[in-house]
Backbone as CSV, one residue per row, in Angstrom:
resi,resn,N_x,N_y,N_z,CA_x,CA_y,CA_z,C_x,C_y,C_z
1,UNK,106.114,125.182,130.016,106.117,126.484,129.345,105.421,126.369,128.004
2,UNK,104.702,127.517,127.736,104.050,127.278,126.265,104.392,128.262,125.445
3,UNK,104.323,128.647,124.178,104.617,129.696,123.044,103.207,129.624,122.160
4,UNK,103.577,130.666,121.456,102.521,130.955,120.387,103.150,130.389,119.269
5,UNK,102.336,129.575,118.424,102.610,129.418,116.916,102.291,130.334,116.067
6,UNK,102.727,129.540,114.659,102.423,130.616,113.322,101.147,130.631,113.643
7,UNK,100.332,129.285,113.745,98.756,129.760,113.585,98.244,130.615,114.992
8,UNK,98.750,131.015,116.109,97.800,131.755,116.741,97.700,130.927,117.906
9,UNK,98.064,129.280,117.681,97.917,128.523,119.014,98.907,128.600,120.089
10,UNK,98.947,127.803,121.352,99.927,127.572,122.269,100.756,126.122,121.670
11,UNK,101.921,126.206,121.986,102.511,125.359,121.971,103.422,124.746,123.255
12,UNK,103.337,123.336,124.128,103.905,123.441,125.151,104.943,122.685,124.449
13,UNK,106.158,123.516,124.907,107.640,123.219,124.974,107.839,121.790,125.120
14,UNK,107.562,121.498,126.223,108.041,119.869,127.011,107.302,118.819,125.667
15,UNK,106.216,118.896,125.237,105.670,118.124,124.299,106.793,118.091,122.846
16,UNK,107.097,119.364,122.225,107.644,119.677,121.321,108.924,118.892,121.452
17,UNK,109.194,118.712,122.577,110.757,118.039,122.435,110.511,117.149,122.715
18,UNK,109.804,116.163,123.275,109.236,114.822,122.997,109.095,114.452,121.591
19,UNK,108.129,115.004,121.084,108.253,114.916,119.858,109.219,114.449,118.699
20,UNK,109.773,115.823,118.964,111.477,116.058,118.268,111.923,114.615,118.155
21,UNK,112.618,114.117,119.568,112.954,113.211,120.114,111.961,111.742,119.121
22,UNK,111.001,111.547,119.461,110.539,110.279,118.707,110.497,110.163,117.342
23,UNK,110.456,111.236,116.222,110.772,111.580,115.309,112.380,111.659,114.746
24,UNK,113.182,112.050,115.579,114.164,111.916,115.468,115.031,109.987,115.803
25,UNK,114.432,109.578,116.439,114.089,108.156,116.741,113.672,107.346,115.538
26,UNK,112.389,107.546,115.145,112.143,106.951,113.584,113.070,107.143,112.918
27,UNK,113.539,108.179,112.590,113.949,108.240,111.463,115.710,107.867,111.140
28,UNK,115.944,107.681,112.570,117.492,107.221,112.657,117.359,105.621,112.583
29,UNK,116.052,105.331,112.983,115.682,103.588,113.266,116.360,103.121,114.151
30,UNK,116.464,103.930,115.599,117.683,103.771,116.629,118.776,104.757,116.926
31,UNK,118.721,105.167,117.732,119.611,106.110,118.447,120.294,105.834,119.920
32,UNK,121.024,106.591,120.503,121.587,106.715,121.505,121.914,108.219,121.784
33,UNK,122.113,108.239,123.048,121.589,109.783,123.240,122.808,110.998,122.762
34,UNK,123.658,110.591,122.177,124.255,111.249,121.430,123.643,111.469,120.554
35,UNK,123.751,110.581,119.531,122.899,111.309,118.220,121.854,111.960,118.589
36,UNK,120.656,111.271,118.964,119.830,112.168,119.450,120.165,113.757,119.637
37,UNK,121.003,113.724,120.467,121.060,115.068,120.942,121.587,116.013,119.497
38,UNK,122.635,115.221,118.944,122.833,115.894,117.366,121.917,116.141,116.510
39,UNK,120.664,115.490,116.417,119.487,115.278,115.634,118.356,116.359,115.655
40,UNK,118.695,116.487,117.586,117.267,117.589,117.423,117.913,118.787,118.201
41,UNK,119.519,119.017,118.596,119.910,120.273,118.954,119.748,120.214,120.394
42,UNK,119.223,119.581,121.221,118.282,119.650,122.656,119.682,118.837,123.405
43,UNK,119.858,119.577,124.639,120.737,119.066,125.593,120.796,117.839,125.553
44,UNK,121.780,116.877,126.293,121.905,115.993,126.601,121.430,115.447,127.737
45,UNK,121.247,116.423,128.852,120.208,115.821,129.829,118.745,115.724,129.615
46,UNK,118.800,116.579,128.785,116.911,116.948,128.477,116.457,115.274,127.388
47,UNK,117.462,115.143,126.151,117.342,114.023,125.830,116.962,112.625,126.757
48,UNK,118.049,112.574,127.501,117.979,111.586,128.258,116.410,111.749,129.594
49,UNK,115.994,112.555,130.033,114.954,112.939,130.865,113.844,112.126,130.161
50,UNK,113.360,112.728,128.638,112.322,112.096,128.051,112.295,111.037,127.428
51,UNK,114.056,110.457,127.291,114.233,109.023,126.995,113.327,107.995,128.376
52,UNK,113.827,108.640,129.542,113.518,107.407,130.650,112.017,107.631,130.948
53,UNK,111.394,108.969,130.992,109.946,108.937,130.827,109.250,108.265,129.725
54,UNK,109.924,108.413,128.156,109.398,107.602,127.003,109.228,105.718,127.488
55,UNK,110.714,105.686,127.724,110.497,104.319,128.569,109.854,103.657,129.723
56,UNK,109.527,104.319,130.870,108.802,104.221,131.718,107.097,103.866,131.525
57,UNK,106.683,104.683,130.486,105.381,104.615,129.700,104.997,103.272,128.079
58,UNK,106.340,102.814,128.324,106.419,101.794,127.122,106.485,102.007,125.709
59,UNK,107.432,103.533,125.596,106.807,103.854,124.082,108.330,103.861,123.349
60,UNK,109.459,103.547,124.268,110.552,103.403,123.708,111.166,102.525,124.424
61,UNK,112.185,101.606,123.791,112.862,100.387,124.264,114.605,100.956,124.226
62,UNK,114.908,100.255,125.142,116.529,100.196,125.717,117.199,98.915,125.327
63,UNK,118.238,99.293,124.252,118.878,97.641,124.449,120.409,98.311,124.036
64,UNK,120.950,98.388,125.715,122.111,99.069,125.872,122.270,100.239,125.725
65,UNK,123.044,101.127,125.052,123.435,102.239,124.817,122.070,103.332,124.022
66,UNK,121.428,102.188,123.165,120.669,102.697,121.823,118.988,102.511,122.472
67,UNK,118.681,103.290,121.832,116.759,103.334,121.838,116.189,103.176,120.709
68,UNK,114.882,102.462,120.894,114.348,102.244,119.487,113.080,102.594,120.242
69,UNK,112.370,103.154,118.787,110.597,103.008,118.970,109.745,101.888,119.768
70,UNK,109.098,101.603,120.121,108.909,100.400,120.969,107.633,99.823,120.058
71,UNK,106.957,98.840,120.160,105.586,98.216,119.623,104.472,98.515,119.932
72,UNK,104.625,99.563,120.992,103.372,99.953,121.441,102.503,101.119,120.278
73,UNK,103.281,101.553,119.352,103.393,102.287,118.483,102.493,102.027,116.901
74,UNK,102.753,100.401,116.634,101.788,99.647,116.345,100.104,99.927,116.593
75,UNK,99.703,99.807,117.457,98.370,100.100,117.635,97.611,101.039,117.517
76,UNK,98.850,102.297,117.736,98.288,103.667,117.073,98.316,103.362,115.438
77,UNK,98.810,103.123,114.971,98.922,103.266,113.378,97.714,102.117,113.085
78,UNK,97.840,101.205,113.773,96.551,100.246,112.808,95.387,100.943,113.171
79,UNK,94.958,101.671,114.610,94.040,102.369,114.527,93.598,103.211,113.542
80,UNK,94.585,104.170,113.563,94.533,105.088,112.632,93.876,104.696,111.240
81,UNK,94.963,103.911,110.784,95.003,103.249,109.030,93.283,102.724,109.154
82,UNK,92.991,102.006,109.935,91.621,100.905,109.793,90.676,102.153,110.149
83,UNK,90.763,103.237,110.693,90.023,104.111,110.776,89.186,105.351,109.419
84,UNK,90.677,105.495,108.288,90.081,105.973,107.447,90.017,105.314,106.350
85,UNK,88.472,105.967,106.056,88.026,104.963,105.009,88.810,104.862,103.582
86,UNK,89.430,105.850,103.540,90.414,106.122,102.323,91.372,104.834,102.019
87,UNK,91.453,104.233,103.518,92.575,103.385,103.179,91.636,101.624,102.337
88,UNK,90.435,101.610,102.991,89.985,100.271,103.119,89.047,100.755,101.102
89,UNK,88.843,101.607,100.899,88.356,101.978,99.985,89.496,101.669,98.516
90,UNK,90.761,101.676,98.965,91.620,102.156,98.099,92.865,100.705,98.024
91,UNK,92.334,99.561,99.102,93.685,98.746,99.108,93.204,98.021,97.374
92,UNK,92.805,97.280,97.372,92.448,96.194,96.371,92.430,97.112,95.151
93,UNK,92.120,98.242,94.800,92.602,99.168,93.599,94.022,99.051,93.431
94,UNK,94.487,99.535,94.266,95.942,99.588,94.293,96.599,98.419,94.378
95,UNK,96.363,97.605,94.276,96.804,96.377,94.343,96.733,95.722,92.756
96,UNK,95.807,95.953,92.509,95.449,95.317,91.417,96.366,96.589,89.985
97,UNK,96.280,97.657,90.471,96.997,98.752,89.723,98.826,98.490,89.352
98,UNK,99.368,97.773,90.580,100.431,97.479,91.262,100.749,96.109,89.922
99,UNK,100.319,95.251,90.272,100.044,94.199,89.732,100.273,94.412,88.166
100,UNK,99.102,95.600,87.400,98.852,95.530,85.889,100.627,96.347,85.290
101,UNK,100.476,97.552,86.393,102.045,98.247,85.929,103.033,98.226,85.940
102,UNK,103.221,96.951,87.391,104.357,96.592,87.546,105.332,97.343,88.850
103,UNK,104.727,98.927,88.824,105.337,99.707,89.551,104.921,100.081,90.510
104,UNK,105.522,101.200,91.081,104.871,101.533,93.117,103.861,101.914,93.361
105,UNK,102.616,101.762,93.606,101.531,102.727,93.665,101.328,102.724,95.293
106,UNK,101.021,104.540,95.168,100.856,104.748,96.677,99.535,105.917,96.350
107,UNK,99.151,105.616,97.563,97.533,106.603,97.966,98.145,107.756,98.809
108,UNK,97.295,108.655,98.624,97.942,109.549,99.866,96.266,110.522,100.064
109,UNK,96.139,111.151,100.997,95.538,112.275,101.711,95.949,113.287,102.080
110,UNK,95.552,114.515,101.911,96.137,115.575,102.545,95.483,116.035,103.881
111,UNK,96.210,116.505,104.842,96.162,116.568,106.290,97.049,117.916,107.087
112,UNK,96.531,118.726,107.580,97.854,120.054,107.717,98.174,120.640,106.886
113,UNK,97.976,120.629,105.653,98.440,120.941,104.242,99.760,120.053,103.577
114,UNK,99.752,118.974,104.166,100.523,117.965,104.256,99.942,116.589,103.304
115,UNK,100.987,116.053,102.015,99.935,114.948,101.667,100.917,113.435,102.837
116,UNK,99.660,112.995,103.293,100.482,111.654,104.374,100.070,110.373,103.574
117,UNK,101.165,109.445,103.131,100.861,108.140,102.624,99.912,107.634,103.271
118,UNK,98.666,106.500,102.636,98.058,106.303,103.683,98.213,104.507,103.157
119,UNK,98.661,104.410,101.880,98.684,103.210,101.372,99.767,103.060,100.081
120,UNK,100.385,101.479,99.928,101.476,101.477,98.793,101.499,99.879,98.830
121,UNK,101.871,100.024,97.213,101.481,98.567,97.061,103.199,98.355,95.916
122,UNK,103.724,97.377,95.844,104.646,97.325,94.914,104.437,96.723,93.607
123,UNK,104.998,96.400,92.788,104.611,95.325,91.469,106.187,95.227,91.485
124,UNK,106.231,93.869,90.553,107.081,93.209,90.315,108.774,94.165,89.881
125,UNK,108.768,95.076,89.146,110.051,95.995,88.486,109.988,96.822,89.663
126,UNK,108.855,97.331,90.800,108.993,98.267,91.847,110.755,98.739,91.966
127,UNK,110.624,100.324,92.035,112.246,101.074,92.726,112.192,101.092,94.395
128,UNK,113.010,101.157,94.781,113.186,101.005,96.401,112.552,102.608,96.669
129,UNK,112.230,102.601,97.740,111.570,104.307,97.795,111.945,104.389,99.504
130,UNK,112.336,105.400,100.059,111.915,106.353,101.279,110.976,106.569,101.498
131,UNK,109.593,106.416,100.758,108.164,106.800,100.890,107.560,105.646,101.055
132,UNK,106.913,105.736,102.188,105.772,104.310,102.876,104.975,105.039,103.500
133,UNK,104.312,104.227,104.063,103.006,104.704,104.504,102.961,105.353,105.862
134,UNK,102.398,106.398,105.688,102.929,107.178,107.221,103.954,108.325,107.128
135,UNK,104.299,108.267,105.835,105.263,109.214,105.117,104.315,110.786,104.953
136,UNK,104.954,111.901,105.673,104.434,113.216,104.768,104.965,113.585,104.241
137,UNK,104.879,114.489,103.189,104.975,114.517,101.862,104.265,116.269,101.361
138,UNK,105.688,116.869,100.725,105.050,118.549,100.316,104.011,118.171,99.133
139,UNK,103.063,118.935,98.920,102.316,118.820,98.154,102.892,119.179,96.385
140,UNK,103.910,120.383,96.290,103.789,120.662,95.427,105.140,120.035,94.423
141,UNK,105.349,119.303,94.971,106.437,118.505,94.332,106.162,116.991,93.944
142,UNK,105.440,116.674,93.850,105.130,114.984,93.485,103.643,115.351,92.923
143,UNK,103.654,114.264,92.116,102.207,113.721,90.897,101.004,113.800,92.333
144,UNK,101.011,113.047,93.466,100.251,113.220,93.621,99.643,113.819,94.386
145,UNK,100.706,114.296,95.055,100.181,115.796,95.935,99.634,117.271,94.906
146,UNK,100.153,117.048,93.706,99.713,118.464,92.674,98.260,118.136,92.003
147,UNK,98.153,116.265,91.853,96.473,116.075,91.998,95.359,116.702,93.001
148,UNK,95.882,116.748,94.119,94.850,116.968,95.053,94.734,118.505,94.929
149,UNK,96.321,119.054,94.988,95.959,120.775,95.097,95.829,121.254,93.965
150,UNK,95.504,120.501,92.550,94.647,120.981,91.804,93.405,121.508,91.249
151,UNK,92.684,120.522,92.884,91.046,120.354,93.045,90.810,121.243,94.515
152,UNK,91.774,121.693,94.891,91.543,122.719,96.064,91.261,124.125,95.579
153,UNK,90.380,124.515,96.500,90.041,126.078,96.503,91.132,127.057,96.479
154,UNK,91.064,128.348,95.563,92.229,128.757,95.466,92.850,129.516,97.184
155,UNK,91.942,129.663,97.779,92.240,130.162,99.152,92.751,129.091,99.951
156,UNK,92.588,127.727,99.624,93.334,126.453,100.492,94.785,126.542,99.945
157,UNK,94.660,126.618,98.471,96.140,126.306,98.183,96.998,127.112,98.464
158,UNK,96.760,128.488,98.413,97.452,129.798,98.826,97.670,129.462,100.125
159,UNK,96.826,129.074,101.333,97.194,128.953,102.740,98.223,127.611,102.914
160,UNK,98.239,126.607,101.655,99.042,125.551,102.228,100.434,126.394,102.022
161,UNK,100.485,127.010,100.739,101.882,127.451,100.203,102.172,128.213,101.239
162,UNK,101.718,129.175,101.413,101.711,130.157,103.061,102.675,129.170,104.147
163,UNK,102.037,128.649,104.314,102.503,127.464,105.871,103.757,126.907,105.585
164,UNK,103.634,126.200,104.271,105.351,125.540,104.095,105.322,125.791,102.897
165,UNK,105.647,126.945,102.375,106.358,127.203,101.102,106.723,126.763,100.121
166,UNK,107.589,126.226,99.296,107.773,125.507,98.263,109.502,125.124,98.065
167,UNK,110.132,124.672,98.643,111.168,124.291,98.915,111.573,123.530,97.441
168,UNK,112.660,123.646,97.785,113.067,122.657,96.183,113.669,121.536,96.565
169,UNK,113.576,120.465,95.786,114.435,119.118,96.578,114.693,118.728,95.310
170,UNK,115.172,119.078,94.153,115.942,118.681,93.445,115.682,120.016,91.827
171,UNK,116.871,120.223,91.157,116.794,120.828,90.094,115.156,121.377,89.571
172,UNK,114.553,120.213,89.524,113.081,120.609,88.820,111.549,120.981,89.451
173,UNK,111.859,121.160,90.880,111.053,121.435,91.724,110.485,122.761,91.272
174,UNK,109.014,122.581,91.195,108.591,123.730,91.103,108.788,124.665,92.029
175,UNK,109.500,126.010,92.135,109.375,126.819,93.800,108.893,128.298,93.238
176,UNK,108.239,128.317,91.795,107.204,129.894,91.636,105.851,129.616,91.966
177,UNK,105.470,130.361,92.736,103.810,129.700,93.376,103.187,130.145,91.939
178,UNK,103.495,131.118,90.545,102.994,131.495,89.681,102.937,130.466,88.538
179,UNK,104.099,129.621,88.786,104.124,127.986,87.935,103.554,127.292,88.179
180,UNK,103.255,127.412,89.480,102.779,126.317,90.250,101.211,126.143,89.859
181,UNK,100.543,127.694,90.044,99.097,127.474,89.626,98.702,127.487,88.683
182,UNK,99.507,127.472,87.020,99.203,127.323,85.686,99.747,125.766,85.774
183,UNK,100.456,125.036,86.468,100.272,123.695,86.125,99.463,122.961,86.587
184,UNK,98.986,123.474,88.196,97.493,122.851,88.707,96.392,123.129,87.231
185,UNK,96.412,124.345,86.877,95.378,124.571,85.820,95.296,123.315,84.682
186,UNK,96.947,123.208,84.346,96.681,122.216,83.489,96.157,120.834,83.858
187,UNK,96.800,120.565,85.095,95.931,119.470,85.266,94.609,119.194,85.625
188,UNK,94.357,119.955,85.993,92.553,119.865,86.108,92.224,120.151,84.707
189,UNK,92.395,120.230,83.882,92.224,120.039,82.156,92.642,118.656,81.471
190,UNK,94.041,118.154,82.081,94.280,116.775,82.089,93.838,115.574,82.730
191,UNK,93.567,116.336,83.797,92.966,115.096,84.399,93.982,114.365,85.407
192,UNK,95.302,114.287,85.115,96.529,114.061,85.878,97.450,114.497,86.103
193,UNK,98.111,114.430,86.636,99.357,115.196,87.160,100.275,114.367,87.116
194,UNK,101.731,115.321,86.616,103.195,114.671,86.455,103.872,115.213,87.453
195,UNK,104.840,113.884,87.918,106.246,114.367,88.598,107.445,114.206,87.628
196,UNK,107.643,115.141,87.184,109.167,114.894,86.375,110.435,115.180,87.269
197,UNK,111.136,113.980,88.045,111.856,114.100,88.550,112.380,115.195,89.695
198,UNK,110.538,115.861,90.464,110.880,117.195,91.397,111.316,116.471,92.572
199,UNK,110.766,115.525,92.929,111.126,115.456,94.369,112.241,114.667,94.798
200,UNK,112.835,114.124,93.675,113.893,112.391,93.768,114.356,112.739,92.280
201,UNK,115.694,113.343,91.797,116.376,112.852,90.364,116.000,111.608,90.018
202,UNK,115.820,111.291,89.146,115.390,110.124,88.870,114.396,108.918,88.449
203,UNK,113.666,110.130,89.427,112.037,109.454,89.793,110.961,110.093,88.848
204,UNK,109.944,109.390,88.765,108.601,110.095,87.699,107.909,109.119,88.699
205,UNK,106.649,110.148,88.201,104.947,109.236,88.780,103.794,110.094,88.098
206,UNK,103.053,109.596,87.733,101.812,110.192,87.413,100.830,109.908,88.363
207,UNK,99.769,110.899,88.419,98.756,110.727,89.467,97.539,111.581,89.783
208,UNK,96.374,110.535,89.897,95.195,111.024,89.500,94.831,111.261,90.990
209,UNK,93.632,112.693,91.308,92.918,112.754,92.354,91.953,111.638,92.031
210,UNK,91.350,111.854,93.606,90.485,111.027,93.951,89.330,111.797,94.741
211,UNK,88.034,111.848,93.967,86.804,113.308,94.153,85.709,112.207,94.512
212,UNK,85.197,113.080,95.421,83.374,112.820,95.960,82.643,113.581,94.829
213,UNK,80.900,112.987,95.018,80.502,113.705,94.088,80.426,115.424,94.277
214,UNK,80.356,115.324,95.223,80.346,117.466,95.145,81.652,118.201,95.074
215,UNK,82.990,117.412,94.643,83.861,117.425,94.433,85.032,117.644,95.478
216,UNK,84.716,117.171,96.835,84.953,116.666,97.958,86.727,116.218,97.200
217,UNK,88.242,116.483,98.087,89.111,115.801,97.567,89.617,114.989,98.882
218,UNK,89.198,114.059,98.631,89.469,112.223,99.232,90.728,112.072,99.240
219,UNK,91.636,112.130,98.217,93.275,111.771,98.147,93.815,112.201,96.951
220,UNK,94.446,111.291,96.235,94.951,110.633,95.313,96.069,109.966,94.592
221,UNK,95.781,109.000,93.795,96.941,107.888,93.884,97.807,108.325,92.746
222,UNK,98.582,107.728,92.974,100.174,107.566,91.582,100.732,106.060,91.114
223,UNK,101.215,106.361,90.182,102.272,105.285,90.068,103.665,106.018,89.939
224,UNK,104.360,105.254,90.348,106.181,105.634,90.514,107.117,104.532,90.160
225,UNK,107.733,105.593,89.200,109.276,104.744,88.560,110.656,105.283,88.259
226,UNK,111.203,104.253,87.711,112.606,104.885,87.322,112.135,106.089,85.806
227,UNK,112.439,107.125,86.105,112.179,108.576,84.992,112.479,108.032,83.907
228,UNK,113.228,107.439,82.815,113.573,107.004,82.255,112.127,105.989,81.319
229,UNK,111.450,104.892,82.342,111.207,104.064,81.925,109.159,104.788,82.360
230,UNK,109.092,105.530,82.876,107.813,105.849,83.166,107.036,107.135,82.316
231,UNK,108.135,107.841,81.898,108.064,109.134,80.888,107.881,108.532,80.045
232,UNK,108.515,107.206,79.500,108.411,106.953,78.013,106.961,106.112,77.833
233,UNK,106.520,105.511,79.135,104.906,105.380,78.587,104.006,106.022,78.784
234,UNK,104.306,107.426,79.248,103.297,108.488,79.248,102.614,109.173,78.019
235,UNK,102.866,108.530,76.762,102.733,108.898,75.603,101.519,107.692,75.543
236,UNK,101.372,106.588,76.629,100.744,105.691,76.009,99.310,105.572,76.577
237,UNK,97.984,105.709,76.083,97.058,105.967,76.670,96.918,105.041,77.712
238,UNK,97.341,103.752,77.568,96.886,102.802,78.536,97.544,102.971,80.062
239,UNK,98.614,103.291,80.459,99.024,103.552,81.808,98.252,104.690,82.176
240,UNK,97.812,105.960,81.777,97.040,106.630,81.971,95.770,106.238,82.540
241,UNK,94.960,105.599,81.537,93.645,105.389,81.617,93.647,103.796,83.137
242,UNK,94.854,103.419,83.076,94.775,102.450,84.216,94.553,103.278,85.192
243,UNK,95.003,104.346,85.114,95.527,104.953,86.971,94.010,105.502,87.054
244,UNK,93.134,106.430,86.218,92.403,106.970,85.726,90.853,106.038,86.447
245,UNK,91.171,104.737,86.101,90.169,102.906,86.518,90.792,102.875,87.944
246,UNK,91.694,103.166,88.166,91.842,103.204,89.871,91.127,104.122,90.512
247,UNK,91.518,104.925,89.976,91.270,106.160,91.129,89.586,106.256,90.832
248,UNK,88.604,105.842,89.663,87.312,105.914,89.271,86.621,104.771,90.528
249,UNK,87.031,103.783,90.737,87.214,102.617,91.349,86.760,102.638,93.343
250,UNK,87.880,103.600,93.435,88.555,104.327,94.723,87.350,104.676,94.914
251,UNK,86.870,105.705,93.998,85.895,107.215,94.298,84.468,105.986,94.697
252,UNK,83.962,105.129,93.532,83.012,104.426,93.793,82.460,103.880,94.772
253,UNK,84.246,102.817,95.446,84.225,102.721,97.024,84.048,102.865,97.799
254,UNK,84.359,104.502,97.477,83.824,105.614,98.771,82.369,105.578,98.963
255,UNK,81.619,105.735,98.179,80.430,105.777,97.908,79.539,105.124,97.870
256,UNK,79.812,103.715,98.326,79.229,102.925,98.746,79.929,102.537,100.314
257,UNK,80.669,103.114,100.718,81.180,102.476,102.360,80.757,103.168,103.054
258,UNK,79.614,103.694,103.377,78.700,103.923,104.730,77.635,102.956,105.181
């Protein structure tokens, strides 16, 4: 059976709950068809149907009661990752960024109107994070998703907000699309973008896009810390101007990898 989406397309049912299902799988890091079935709402036979087809095809493993993602899963992602150039352009920046600050630096791209990790590197003081690579991510709540939709056309950004709205995930989340586009303003005047604690209490990151020359937006990276200890060197030109040598770095990369 198929449906219409928001955008106008078909959607077949049987896929959608596959889906559900492997997603709901990640993110439990193991299930059994109970939870499952708590996770994505979907019967208990229907669970179990696309459990033994998932398994049959090698894309989910059985060990007893519980299911896990299987390894076959692997090969899609290294494809993927080794496929865009964003990632091979951007490791050794970030690494070396990781290294000078101490803290998390992650790359990201936007995709769907979606920013998706595509790379993360730790340094030594690194905070534990939920965000790795492969992670999506709202745009308008983190440093470096408000980099990229700073450098978007005002008709892109209006259609991302359109699609998924602006949700709040903690006290300081921006959710006025009218805030939202006087602080893109500012940062395309700054040059970077702040997270003050929107998406994670706690958390800060600053973060620069990453532009082609016709002003093409490629990604862009951050650094991330405990709020506390990352606000207070935002006063200091040098963590700035590091992220600033990354992301200059990144862009160069690009530009020479054809």
């Amino acid at each position: 059976m198929a449906t219409t989406n928001a955008e106008g397309g078909n959607r077949v049912q049987a896929v959608v709950k596959t889906l559900d299902i492997l997603e709901a799988l990640w993110q439990a890091e193991g299930a059994g068809v109970t939870e499952l079935t708590e996770r994505t709402g979907l019967a208990k036979s229907t669970v179990h149907a696309h459990l033994t087809t998932l398994r049959s095809k090698g894309y989910v493993v059985q060990d007893g009661d519980e299911y896990r993602l299987s390894l076959r899963f692997l090969s899609f992602g290294e494809h993927v990752k080794h496929a865009e150039p964003l990632y091979h352009a951007a490791e050794t920046p970030m690494a070396d960024l990781a290294d000078r600050t101490g803290e998390r630096v992650l790359c990201s791209t936007e995709q769907n109107g979606l920013g998706i990790i595509i790379g993360a590197h730790d340094g030594e003081r690194s905070v534990s994070s939920n965000i790795d690579v492969g992670t999506p991510t709202f745009l308008h709540c983190s440093a470096i998703g408000k980099a990229m939709l700073a450098h978007f056309d005002d008709e892109k950004v209006e259609r991302i907000v359109d699609d998924w709205g602006l949700p709040a995930f903690s006290d300081e989340t921006i959710t006025e699309y009218e805030t939202l586009v006087a602080e893109l303003e500012e940062i395309r005047e700054e040059g970077v973008a702040y997270n003050r604690g929107e998406y994670l209490s706690g958390i800060s990151a600053i973060g620069a896009p990453i532009l082609g020359d016709d002003d093409t937006v490629y990604g862009a990276i951050c650094v991330v810390g405990p709020q506390h200890r990352l606000e207070s060197e935002w006063d200091h030109e040098e963590l700035r101007d590091q992220l600033l040598s990354a992301a200059n770095t990144i862009e160069v990369n690009l530009l020479f990898s054809d």
